[in-house]
C-alpha positions in Angstrom: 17.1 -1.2 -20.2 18.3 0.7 -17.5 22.4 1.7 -16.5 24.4 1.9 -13.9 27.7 4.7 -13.7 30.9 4.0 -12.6 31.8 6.3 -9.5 35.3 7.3 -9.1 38.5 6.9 -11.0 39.6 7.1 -14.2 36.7 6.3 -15.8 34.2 7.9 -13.8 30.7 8.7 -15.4 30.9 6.2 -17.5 27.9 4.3 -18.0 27.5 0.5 -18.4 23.8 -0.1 -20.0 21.8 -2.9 -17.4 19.7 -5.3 -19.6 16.6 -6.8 -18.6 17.8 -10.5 -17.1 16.1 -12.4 -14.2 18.7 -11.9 -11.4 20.8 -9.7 -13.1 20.7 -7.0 -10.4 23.9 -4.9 -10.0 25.3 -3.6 -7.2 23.4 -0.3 -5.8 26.0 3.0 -6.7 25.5 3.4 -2.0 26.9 0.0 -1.8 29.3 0.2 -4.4 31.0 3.7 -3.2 31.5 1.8 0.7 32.9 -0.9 -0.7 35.3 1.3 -2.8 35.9 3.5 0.1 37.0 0.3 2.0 39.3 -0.9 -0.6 40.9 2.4 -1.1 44.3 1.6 0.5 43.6 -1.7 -1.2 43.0 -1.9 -4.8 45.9 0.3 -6.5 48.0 -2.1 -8.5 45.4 -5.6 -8.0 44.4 -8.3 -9.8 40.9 -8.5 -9.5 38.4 -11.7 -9.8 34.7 -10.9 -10.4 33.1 -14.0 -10.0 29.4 -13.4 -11.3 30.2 -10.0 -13.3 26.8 -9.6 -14.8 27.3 -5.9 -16.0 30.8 -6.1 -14.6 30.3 -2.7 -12.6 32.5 -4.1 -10.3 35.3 -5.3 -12.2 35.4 -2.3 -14.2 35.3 0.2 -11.2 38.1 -1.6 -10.1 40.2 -1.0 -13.1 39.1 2.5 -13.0 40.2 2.9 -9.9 43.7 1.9 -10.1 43.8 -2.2 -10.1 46.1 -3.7 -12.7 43.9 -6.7 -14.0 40.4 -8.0 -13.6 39.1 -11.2 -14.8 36.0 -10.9 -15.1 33.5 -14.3 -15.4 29.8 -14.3 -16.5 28.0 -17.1 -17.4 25.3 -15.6 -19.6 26.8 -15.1 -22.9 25.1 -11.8 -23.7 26.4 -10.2 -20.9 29.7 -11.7 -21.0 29.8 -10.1 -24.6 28.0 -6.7 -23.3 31.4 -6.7 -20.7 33.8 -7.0 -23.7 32.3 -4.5 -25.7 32.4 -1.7 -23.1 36.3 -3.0 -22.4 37.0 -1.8 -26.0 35.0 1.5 -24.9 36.9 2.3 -22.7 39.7 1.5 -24.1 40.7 -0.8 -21.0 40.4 -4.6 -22.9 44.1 -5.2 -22.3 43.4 -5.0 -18.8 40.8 -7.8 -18.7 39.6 -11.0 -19.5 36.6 -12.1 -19.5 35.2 -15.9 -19.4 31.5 -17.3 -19.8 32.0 -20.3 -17.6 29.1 -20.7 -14.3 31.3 -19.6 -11.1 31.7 -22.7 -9.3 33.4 -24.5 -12.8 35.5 -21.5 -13.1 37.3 -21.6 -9.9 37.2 -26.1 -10.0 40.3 -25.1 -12.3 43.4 -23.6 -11.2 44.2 -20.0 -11.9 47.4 -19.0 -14.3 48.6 -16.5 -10.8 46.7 -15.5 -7.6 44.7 -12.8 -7.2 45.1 -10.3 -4.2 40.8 -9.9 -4.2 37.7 -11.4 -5.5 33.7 -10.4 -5.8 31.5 -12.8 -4.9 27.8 -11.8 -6.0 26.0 -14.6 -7.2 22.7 -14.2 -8.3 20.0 -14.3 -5.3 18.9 -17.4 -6.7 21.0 -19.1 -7.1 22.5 -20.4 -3.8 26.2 -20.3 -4.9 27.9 -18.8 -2.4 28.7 -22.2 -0.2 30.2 -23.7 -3.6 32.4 -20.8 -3.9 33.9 -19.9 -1.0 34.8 -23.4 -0.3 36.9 -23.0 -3.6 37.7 -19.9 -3.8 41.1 -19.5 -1.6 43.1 -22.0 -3.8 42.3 -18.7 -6.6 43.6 -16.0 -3.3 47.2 -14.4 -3.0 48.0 -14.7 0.8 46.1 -11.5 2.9 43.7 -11.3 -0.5 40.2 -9.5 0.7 37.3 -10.9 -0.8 34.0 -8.7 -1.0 30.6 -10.8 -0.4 27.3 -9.9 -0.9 23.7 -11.3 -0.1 20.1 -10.6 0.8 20.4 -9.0 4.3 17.1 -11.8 5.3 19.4 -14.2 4.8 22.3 -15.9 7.4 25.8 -15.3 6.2 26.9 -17.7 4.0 30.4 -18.4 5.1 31.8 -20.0 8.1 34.8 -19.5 10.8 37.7 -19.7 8.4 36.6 -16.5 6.9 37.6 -13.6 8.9 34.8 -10.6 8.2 37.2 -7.5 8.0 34.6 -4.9 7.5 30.5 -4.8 7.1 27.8 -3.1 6.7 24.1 -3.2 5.6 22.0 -1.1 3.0 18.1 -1.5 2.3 17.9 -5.1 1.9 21.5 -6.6 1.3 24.1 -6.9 3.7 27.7 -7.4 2.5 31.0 -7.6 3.7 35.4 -7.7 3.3 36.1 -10.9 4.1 39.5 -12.6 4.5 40.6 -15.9 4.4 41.8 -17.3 7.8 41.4 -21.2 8.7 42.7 -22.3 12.1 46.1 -23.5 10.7 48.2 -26.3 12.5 50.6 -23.5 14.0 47.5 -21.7 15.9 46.9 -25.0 17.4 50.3 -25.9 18.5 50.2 -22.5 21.0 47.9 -24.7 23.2 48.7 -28.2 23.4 47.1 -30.7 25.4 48.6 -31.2 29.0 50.2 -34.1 29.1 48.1 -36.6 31.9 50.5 -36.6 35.1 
């Protein structure tokens, strides 16, 4: 069994243990500090969605770093009940809640309130992300950011209504800040069609 160390905040040097799963594979501490560094200005007083927690290093860093709530989702009940556990450690479990539904059922319902970001870091596997992200916005507080990552040999999952706000690549995943941005009706009407003469 390995670990993984939360890196700034509040809680920082804590340690989350990492049990042997298949896909369970958290997010590398270089990856995870970038992605913190980029939500910064972001993340102080958030409610938080992590998606496909797993160890819920992500959720957790986020609380530790100033967000308000995180709901945190993992299907696998053993880590689901690992996440709870080190909520009461660290004394944060009235800051969270965590479910043990898979992703794409969790987010089919509707949320209780919006969330102003999400992570979305399914297992490799698993081939989630499509499912997600086509669901995901109805769960999004207007200007939410949403933080995606994937195996960098693979094509970004996520089409032109998502708007990548920042990205970057490290060893072999690439991931991004991503916001939510279809072509409404209003973008359209600033061009309409000449009329024929």
């Amino acid at each position: 069994m390995g670990e993984v160390r939360i890196i700034g905040g509040t809680l920082k040097r804590s340690k989350l243990a990492v049990p042997a799963r298949p896909g369970l594979r958290p997010t590398p501490d270089r990856v995870r500090e970038t992605l913190f560094n980029w939500l910064a200005p972001m993340i102080e007083g958030a409610r938080v969605l992590d998606l496909c927690a797993g160890t819920g290093a992500l959720g957790i860093e986020a609380l530790s770093r100033g967000a308000v709530f995180a709901w945190l989702n993992e299907a696998d009940e053993g880590l689901a009940a690992q996440i709870v556990r080190n909520g009461e450690r660290l004394q944060i479990a009235d800051r969270m809640r965590v479910s043990r539904l898979p992703a794409e059922r969790l987010i089919a319902t509707r949320p209780d309130a919006l969330f102003d970001g999400a992570f979305v870091d399914p297992p490799y596997n698993s081939a989630l992300w499509p499912k997600i992200l086509a669901r995901l916005p109805s769960w999004l507080a207007p200007g939410a950011w949403v933080y995606l990552e994937h195996p960098a040999d693979m094509a970004p999952p996520f089409g032109s209504d998502w708007q990548v706000r920042k990205q970057s690549r490290a060893g072999r995943v690439s991931f991004y800040l991503l916001e939510h941005a279809p072509v409404s009706a209003s973008v359209l009407d600033q061009n309409p069609a000449e009329s024929a003469p």
